[in-house]
N, CA, C and O atoms as CSV, one atom per row, in Angstrom:
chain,resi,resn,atom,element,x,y,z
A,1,UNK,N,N,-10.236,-37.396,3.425
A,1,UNK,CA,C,-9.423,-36.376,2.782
A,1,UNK,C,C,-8.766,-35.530,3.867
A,1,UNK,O,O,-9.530,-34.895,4.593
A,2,UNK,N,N,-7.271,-35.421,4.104
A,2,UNK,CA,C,-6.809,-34.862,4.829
A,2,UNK,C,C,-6.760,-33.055,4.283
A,2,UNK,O,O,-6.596,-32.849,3.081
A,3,UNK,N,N,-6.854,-32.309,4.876
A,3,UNK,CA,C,-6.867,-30.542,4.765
A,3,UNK,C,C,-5.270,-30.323,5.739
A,3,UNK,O,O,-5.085,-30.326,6.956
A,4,UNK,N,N,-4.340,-30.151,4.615
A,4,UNK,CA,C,-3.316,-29.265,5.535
A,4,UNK,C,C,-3.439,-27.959,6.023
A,4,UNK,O,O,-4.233,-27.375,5.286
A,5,UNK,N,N,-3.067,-27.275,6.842
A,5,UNK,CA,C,-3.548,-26.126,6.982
A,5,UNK,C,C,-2.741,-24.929,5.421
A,5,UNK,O,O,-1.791,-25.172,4.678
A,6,UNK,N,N,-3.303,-24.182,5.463
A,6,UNK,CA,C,-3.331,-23.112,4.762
A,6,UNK,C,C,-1.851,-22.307,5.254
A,6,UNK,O,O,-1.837,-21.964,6.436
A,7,UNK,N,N,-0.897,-22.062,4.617
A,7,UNK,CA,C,0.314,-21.501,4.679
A,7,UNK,C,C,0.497,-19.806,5.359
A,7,UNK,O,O,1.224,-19.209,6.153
A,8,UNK,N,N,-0.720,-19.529,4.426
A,8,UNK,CA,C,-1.069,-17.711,4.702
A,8,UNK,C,C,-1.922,-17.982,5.605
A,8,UNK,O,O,-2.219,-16.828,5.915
A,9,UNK,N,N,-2.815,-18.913,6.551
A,9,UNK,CA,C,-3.566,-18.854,7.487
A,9,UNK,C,C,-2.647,-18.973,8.680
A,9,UNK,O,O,-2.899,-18.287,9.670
A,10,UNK,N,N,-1.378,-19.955,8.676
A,10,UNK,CA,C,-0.307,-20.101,9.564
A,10,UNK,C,C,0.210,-19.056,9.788
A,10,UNK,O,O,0.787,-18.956,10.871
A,11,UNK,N,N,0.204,-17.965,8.927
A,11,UNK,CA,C,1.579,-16.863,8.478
A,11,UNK,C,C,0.939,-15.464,9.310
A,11,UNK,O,O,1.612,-14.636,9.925
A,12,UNK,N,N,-0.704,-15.468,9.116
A,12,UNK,CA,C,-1.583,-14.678,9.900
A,12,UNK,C,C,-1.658,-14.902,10.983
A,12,UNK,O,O,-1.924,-13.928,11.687
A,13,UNK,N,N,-1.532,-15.817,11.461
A,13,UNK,CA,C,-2.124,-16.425,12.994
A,13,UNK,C,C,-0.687,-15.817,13.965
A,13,UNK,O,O,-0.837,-15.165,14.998
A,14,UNK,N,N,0.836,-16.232,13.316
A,14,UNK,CA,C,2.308,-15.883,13.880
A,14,UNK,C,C,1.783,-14.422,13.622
A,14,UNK,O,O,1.359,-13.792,14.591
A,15,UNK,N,N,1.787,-13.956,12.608
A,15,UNK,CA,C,1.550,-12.254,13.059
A,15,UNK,C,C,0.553,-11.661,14.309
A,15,UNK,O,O,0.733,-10.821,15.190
A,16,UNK,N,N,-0.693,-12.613,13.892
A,16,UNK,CA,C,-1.172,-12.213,15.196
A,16,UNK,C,C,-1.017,-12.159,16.824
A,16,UNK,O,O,-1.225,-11.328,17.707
A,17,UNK,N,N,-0.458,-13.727,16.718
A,17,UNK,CA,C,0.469,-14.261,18.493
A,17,UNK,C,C,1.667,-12.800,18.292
A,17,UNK,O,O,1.804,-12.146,19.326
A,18,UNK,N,N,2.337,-12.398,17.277
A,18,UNK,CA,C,3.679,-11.153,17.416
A,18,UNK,C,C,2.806,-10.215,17.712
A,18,UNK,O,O,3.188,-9.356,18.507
A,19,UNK,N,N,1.567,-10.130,17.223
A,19,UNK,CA,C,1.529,-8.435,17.910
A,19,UNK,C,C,1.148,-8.251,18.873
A,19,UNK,O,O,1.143,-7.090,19.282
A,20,UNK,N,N,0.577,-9.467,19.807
A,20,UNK,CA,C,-0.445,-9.511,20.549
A,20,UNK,C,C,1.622,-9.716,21.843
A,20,UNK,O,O,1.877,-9.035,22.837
A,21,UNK,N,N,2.267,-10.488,21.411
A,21,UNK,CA,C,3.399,-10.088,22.231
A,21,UNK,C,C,4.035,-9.144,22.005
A,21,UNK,O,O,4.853,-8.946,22.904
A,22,UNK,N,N,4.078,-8.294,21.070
A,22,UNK,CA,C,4.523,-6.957,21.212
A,22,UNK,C,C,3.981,-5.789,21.930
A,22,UNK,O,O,4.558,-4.830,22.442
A,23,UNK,N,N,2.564,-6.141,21.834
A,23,UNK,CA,C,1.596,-5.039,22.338
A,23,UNK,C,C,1.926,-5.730,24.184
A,23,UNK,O,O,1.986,-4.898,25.089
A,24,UNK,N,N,2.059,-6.854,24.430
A,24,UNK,CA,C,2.111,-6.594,26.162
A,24,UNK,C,C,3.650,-6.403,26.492
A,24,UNK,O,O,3.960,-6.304,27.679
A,25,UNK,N,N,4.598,-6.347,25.556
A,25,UNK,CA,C,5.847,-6.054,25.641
A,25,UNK,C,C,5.875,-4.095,25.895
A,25,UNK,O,O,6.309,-3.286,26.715
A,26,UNK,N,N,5.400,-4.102,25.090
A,26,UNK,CA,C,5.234,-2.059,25.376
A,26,UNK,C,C,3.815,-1.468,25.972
A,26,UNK,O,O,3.113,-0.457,25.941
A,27,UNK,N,N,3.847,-2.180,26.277
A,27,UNK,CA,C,2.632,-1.868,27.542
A,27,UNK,C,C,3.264,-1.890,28.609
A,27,UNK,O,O,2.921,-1.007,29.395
A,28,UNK,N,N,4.447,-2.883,29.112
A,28,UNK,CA,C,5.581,-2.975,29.969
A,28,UNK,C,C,6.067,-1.674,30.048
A,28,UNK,O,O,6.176,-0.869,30.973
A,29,UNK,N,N,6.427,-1.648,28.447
A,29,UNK,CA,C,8.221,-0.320,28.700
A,29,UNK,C,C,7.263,0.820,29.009
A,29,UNK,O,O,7.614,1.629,29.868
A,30,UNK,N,N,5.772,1.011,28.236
A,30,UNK,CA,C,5.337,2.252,28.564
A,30,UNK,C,C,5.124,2.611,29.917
A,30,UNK,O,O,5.195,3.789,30.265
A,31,UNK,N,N,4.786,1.398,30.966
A,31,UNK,CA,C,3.787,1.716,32.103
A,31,UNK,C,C,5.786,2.138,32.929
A,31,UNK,O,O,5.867,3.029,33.775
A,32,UNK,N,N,6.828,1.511,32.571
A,32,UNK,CA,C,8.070,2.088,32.915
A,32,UNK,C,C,8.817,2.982,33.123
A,32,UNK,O,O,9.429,3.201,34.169
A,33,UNK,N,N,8.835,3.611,32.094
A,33,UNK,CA,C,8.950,4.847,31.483
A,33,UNK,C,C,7.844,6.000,31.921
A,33,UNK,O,O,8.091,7.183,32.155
A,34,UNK,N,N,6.883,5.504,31.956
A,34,UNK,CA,C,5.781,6.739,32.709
A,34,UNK,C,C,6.256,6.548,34.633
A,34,UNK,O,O,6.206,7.561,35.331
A,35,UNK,N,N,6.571,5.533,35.104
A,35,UNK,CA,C,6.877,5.124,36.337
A,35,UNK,C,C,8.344,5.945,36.594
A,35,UNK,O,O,8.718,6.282,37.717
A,36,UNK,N,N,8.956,6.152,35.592
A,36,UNK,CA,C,10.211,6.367,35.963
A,36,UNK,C,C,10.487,8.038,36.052
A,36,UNK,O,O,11.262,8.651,36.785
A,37,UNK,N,N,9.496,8.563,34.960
A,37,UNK,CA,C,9.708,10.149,34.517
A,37,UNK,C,C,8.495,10.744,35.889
A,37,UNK,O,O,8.754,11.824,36.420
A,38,UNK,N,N,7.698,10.242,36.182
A,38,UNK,CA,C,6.707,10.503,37.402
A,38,UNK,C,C,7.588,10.845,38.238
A,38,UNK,O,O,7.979,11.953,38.607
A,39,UNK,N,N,7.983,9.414,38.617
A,39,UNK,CA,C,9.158,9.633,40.007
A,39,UNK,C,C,10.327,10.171,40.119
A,39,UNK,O,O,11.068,9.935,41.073
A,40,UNK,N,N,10.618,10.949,39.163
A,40,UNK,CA,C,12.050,11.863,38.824
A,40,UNK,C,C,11.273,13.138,39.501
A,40,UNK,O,O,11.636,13.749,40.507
A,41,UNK,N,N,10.296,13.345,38.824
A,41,UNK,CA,C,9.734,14.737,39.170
A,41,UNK,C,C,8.670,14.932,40.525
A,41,UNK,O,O,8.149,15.974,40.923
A,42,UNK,N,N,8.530,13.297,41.173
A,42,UNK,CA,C,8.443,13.769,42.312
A,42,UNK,C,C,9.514,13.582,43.516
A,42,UNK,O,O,9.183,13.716,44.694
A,43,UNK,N,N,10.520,13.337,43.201
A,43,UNK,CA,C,11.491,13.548,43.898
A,43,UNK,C,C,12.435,14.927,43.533
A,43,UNK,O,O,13.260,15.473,44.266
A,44,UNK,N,N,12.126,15.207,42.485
A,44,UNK,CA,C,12.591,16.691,42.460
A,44,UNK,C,C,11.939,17.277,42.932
A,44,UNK,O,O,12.490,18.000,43.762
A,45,UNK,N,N,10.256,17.463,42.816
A,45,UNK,CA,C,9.388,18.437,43.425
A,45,UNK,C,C,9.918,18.552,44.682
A,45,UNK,O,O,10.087,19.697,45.102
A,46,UNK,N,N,10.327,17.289,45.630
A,46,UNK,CA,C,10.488,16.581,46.958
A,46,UNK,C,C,11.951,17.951,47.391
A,46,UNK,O,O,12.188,18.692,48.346
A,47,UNK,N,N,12.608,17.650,46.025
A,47,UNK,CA,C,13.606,18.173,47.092
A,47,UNK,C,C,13.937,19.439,47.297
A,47,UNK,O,O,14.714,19.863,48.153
A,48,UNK,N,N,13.221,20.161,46.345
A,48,UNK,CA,C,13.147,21.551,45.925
A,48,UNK,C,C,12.151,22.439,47.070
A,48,UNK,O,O,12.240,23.638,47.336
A,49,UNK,N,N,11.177,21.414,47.645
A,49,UNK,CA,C,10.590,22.089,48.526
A,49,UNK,C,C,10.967,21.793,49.690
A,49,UNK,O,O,10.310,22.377,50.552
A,50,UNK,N,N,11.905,20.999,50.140
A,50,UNK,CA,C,12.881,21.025,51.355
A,50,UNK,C,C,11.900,20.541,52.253
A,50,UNK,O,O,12.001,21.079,53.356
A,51,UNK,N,N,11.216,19.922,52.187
A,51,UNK,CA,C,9.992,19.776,52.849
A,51,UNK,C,C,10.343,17.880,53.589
A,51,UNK,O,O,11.187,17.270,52.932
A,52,UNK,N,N,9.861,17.258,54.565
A,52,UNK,CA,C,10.108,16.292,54.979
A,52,UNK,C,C,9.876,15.161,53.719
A,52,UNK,O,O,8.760,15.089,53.204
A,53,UNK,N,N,10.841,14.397,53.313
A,53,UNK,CA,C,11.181,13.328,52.826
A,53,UNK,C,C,9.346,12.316,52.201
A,53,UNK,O,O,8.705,11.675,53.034
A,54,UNK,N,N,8.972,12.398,51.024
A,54,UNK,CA,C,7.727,11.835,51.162
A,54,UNK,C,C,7.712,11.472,49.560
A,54,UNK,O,O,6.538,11.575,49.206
A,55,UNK,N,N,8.585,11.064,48.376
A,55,UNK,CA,C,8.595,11.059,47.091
A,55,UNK,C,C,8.764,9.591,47.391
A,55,UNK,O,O,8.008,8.907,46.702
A,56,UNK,N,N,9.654,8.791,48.346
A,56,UNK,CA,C,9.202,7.023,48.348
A,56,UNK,C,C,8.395,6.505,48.557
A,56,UNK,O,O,8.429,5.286,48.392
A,57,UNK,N,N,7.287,7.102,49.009
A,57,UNK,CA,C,6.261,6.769,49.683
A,57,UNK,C,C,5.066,5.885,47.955
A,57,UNK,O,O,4.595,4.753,47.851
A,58,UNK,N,N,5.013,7.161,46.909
A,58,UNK,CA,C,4.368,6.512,45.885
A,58,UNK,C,C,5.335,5.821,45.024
A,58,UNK,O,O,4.793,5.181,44.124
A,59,UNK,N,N,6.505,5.777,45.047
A,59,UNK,CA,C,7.861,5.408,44.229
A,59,UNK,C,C,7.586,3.526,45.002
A,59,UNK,O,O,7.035,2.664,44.317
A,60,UNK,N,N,7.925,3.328,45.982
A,60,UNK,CA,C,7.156,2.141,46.474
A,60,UNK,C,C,6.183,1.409,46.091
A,60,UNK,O,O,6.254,0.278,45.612
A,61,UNK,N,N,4.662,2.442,46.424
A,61,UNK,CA,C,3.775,1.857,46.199
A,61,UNK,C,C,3.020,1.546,44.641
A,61,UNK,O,O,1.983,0.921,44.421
A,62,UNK,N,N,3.773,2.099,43.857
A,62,UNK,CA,C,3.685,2.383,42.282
A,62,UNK,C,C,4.729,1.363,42.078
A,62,UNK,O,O,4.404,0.369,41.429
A,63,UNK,N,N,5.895,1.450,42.518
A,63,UNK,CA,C,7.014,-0.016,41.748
A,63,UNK,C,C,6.429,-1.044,42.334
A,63,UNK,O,O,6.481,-1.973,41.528
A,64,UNK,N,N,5.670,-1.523,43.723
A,64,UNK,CA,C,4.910,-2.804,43.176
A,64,UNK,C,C,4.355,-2.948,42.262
A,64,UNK,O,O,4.497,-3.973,41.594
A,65,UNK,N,N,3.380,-1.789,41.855
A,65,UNK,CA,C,2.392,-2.730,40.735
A,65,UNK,C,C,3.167,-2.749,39.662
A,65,UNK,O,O,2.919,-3.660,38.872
A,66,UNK,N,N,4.255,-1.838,39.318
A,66,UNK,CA,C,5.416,-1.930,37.758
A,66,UNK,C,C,5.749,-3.496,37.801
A,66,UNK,O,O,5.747,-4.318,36.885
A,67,UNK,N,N,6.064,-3.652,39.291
A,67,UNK,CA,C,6.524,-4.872,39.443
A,67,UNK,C,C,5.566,-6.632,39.234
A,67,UNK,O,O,6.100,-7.626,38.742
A,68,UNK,N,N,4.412,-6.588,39.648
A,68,UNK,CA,C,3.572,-7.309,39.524
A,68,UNK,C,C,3.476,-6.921,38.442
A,68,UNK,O,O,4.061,-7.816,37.833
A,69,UNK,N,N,2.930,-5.718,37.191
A,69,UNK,CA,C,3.126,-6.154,36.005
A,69,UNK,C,C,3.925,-6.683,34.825
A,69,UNK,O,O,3.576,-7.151,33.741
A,70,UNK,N,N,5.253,-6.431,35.451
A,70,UNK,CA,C,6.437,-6.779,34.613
A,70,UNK,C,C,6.260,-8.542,34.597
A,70,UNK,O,O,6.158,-9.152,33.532
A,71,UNK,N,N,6.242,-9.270,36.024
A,71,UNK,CA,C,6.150,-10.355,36.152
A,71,UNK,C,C,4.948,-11.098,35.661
A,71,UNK,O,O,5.158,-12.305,35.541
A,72,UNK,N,N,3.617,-10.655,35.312
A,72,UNK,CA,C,3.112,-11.099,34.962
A,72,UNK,C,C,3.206,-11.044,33.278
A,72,UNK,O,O,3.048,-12.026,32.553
A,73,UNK,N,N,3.461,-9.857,32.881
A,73,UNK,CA,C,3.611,-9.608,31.540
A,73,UNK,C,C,4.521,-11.093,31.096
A,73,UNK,O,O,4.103,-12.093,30.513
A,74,UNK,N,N,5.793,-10.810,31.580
A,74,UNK,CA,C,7.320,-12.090,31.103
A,74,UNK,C,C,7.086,-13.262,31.217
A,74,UNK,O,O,7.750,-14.138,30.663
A,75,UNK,N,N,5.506,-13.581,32.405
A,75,UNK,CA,C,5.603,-15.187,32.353
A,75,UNK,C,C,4.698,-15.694,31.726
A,75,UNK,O,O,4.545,-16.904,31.563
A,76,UNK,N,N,3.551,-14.255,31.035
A,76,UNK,CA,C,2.368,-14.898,30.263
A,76,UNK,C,C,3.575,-14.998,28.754
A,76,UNK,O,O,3.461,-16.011,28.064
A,77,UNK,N,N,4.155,-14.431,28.529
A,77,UNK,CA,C,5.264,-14.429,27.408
A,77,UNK,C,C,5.878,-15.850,27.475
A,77,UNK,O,O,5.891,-16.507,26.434
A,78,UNK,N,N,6.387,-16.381,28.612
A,78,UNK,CA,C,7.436,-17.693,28.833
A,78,UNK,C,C,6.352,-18.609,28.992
A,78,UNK,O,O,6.650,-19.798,28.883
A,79,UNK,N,N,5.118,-18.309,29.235
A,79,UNK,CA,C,4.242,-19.649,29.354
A,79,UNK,C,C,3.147,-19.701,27.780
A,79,UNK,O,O,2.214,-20.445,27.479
A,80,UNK,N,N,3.435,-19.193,27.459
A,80,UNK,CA,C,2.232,-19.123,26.020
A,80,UNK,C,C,3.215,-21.379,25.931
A,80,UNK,O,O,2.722,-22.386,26.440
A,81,UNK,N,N,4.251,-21.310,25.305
A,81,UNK,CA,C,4.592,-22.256,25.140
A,81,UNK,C,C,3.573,-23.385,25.897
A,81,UNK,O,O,2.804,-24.099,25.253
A,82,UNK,N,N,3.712,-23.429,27.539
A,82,UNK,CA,C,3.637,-23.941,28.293
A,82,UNK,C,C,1.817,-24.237,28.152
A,82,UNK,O,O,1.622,-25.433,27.938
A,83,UNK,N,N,0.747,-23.571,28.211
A,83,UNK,CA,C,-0.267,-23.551,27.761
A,83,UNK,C,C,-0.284,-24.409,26.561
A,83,UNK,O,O,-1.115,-25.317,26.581
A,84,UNK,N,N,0.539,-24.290,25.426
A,84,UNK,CA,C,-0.056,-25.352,24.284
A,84,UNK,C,C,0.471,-26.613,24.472
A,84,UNK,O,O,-0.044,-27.528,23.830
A,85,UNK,N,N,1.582,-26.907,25.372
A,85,UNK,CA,C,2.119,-27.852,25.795
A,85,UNK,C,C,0.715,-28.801,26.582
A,85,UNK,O,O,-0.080,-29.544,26.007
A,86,UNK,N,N,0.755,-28.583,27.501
A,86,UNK,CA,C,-0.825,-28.663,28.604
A,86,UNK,C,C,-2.153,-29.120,27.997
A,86,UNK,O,O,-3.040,-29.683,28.639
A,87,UNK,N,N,-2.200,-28.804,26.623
A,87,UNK,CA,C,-3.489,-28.978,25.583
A,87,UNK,C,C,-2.674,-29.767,25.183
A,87,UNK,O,O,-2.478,-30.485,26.163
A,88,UNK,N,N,-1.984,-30.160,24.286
A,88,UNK,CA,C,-1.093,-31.256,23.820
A,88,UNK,C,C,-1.549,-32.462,24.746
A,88,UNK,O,O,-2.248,-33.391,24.340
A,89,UNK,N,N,-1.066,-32.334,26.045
A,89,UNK,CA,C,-1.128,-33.471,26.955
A,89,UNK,C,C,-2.451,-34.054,27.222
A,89,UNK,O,O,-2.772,-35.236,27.349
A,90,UNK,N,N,-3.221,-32.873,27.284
A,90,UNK,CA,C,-4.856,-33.236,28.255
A,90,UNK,C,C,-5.390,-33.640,26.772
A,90,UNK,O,O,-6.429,-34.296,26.847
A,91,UNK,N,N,-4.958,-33.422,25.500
A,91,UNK,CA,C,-5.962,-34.095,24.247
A,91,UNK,C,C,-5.400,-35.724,23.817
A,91,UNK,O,O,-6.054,-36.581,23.222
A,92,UNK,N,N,-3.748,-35.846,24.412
A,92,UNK,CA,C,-3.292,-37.463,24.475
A,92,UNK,C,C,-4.236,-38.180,25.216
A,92,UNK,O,O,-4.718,-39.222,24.772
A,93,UNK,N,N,-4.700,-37.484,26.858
A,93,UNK,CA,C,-4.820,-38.337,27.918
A,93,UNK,C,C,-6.845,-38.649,27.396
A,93,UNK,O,O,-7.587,-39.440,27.979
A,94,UNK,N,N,-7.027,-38.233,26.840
A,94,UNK,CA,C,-8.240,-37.867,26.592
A,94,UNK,C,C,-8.513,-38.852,25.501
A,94,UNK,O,O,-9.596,-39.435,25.558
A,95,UNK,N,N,-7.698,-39.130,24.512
A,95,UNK,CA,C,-7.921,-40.044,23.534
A,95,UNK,C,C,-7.248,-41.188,23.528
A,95,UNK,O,O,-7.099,-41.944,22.567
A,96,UNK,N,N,-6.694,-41.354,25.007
A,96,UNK,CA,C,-6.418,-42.638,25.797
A,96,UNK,C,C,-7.392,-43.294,26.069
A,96,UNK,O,O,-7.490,-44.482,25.761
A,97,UNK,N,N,-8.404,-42.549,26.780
A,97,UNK,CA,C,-9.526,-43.088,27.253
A,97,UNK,C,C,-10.527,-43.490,26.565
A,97,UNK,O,O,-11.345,-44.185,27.169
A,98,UNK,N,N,-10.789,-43.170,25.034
A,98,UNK,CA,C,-11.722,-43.518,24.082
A,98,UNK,C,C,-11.485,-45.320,24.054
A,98,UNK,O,O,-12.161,-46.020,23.300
């Protein structure tokens, strides 16, 4: 007896993969947006106190990690595909061998 899957079990599962990419989608813009309004105000603090040049210093070392997270965020996004692809293959090569 074959079991198709369940329509509303399919329909739950896409909501769940959407929120679960929405939620690392604004986890992005938030950690951005906090990166961006930080470094406004320490380069204003910077310049207001006339003081030697020192607001790139965390503007740098803070946009790497924006940066390492952006990239990791977009390619766990562009590879979800790529992952079920990979299981696809390794369950062919696997029931080759039976």
């Amino acid at each position: 007896m074959s079991h198709s899957p369940n329509p509303i079990d399919a329909d739950d599962e896409l909501l769940q993969r959407a929120k679960r990419r929405v939620g690392m989608k604004m986890g992005f813009y938030v950690h951005a947006l906090v990166f961006t309004l930080v470094n406004l105000g320490l380069f204003a603090l910077n310049s207001v106190t006339g003081t030697t040049r020192w607001s790139h210093f965390p503007l740098w070392g803070w946009g790497l990690g924006l940066a390492i997270h952006g990239i990791v965020t977009f390619i766990s996004l562009r590879g979800e595909g790529l992952r079920e692809r990979m299981l696809a293959d390794e369950v062919a090569r696997l029931r080759e061998r039976r």
